[in-house]
Backbone as CSV, one residue per row, in Angstrom:
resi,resn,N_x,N_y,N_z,CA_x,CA_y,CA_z,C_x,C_y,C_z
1,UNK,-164.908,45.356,-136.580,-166.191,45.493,-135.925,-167.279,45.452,-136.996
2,UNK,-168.277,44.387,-136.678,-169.300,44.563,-137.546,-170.792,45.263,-136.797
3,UNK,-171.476,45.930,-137.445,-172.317,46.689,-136.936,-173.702,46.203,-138.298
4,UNK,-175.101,45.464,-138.153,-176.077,45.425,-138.751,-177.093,44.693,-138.120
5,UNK,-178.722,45.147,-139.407,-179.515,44.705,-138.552,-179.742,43.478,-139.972
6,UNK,-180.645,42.399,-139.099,-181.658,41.784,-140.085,-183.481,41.720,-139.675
7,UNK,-183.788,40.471,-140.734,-184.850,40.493,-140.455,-185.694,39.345,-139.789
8,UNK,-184.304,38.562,-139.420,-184.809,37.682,-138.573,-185.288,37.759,-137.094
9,UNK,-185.786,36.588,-136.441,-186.222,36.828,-134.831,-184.775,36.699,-134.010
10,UNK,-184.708,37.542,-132.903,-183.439,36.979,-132.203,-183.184,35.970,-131.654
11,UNK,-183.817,34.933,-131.515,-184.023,33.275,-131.329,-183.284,32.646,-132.356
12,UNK,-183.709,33.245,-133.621,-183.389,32.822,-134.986,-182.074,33.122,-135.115
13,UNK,-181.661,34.052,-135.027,-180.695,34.855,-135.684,-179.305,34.144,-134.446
14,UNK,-179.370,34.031,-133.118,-178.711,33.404,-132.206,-178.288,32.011,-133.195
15,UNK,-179.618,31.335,-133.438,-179.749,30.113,-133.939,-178.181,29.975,-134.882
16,UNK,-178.007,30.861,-135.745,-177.779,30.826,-137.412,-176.518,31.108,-136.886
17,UNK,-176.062,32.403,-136.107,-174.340,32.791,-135.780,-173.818,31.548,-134.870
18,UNK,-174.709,30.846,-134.553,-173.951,29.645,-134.103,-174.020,28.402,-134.777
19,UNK,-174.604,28.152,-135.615,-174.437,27.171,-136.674,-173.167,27.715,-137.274
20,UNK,-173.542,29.214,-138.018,-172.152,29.421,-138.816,-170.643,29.313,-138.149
21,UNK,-170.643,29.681,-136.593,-169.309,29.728,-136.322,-168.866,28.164,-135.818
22,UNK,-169.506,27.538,-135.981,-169.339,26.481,-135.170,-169.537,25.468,-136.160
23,UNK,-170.304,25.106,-136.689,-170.209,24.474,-138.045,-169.504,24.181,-139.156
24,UNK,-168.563,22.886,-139.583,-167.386,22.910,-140.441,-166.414,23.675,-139.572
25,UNK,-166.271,23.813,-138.878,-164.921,24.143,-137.799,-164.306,23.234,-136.750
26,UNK,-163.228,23.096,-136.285,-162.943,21.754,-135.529,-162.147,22.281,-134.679
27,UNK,-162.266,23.533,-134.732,-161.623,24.191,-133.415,-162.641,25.810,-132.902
28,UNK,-163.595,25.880,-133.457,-164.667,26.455,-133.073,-165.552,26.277,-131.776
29,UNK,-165.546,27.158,-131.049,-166.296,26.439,-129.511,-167.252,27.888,-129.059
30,UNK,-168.055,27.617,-128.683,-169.100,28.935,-127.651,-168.727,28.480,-126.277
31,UNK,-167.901,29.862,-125.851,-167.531,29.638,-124.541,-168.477,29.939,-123.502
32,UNK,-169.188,30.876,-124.323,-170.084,31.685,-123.195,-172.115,32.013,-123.955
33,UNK,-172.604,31.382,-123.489,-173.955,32.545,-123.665,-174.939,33.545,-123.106
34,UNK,-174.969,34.567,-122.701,-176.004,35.196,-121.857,-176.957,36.013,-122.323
35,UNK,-178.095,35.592,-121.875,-179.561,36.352,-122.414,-179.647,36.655,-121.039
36,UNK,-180.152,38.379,-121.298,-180.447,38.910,-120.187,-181.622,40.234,-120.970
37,UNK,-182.708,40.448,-120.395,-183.427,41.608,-120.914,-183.447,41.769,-122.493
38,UNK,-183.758,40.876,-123.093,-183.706,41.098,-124.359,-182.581,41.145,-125.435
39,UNK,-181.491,40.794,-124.175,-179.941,41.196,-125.127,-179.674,40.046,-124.804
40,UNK,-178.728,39.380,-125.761,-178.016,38.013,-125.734,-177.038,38.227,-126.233
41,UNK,-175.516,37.834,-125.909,-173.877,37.719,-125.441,-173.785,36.453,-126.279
42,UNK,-172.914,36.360,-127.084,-172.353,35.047,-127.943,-170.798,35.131,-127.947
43,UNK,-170.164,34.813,-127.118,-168.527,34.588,-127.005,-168.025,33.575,-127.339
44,UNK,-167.366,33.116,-128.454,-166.874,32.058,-129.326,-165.243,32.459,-129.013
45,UNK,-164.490,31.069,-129.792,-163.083,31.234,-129.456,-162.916,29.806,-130.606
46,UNK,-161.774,30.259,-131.219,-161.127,29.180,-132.498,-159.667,29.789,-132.783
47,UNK,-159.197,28.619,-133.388,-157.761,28.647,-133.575,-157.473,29.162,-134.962
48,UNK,-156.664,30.408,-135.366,-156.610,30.484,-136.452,-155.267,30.226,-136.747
49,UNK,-154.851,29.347,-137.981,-153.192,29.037,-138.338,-152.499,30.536,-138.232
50,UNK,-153.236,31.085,-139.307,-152.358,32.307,-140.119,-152.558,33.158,-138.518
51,UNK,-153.031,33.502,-137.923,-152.690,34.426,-136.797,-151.768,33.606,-135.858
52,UNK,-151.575,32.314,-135.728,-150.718,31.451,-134.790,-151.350,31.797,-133.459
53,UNK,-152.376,31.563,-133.315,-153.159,31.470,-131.826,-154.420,31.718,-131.766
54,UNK,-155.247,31.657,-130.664,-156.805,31.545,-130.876,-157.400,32.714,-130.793
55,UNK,-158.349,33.117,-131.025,-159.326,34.248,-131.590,-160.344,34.326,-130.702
56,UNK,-161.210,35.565,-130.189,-162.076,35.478,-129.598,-163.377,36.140,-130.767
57,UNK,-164.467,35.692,-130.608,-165.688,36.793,-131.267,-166.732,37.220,-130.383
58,UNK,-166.788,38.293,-129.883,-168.242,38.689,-129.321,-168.958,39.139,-130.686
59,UNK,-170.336,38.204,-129.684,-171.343,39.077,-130.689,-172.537,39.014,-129.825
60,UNK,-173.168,40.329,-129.512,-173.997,41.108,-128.788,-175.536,41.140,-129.897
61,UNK,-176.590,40.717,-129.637,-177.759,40.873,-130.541,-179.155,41.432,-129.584
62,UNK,-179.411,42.316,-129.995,-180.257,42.993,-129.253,-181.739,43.564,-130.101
63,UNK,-182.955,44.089,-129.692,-184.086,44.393,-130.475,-184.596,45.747,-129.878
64,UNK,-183.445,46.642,-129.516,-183.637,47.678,-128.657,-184.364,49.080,-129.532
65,UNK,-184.040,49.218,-130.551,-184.884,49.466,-131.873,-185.992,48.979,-132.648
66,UNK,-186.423,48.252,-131.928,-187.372,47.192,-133.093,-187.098,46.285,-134.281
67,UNK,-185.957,46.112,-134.090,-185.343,44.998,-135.170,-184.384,44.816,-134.520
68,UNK,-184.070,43.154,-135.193,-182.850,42.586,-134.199,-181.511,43.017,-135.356
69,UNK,-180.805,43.331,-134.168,-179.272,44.073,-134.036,-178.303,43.392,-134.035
70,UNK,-177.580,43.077,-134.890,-176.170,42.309,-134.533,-174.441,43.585,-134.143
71,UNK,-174.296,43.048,-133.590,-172.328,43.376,-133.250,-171.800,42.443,-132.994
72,UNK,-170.528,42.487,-133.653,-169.512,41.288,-133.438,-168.309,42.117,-133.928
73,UNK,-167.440,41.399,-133.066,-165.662,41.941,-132.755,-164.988,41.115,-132.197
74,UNK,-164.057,40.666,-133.488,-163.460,39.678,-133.299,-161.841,40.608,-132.204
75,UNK,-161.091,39.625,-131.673,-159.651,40.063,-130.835,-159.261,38.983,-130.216
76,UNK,-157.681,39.207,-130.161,-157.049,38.280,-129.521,-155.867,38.039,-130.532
77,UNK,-156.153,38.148,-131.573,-154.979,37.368,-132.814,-153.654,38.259,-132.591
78,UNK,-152.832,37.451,-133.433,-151.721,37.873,-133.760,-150.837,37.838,-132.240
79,UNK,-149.223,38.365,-132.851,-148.551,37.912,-131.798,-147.343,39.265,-131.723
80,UNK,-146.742,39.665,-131.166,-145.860,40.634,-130.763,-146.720,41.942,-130.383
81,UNK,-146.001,42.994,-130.524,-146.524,44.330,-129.483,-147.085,45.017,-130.904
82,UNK,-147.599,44.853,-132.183,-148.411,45.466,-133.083,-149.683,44.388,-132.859
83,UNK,-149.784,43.051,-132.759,-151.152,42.267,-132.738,-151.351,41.863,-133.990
84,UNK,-150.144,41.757,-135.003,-150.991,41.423,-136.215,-151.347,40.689,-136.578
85,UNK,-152.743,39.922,-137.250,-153.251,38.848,-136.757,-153.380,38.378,-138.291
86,UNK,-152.689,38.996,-139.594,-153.008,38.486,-140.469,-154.657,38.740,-141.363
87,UNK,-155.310,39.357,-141.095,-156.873,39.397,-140.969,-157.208,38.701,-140.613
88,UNK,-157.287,37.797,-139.551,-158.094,36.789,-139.144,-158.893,37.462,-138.156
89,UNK,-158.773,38.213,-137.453,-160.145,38.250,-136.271,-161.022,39.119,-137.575
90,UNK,-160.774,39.809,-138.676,-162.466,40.616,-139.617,-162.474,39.138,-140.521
91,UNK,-161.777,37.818,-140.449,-162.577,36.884,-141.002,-163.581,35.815,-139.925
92,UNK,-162.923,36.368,-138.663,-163.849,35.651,-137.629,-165.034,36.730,-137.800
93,UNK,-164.696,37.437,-138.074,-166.266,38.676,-138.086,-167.070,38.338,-139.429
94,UNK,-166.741,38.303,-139.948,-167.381,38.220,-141.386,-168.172,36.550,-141.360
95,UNK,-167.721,35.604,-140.826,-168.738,34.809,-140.803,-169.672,34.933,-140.206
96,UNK,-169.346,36.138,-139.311,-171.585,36.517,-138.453,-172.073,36.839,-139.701
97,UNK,-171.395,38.244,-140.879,-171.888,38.904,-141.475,-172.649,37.850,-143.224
98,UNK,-172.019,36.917,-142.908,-171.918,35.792,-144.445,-172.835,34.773,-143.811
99,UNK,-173.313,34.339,-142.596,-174.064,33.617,-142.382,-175.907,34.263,-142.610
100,UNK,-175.759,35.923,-142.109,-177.096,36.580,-142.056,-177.119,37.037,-143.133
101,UNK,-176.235,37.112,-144.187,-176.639,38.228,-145.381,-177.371,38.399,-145.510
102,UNK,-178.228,37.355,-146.391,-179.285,37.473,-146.835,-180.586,38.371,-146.114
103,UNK,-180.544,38.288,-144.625,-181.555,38.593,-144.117,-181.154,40.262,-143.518
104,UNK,-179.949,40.487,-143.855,-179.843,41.901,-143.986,-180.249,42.708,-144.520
105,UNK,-180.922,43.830,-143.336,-181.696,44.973,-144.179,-180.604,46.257,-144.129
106,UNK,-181.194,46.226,-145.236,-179.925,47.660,-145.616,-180.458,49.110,-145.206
């Protein structure tokens, strides 16, 4: 689970987690988007080798504080009754977190 803010607009910041997840990927897809009241829903889905099956990422961005908010949580990986996915769903997370760095306020 990733939890931060930046300092971009949430227009912007939508903009950028979907360039990054989707960009240089060939099995990267946005299944879903919903803006509703200020909050916008980003549900992606990609194939990762090392987990042997596809991955989901929500990521929820909101300005309910006065700065826009990211969450993202990756699930789905891995295979038998532990789920182990290899780290692949905190590397599906970490590309929200590696695409905004920069504009992360600490």
């Amino acid at each position: 689970m990733t939890d931060f803010c930046v300092t971009k607009s949430p227009a912007e910041t939508v903009n950028l987690v979907k360039d990054a997840v989707m960009s240089g990927s060939l099995t990267g897809a946005l299944i879903d988007e919903y803006t509703n009241d200020g909050v916008t829903v980003l549900v992606f889905d990609k194939h990762y080798y090392r987990a042997g099956n596809r991955l989901t990422l929500t990521v929820v961005i909101d300005t309910y504080f006065g700065k826009t908010h990211i969450h993202a949580v990756g699930g789905g990986g891995g295979e038998g009754l532990f789920r182990f996915d290899w780290g692949a769903s905190n590397s599906f997370e970490d590309c929200v977190r590696n695409a905004l760095r920069m504009y992360a306020i600490q």
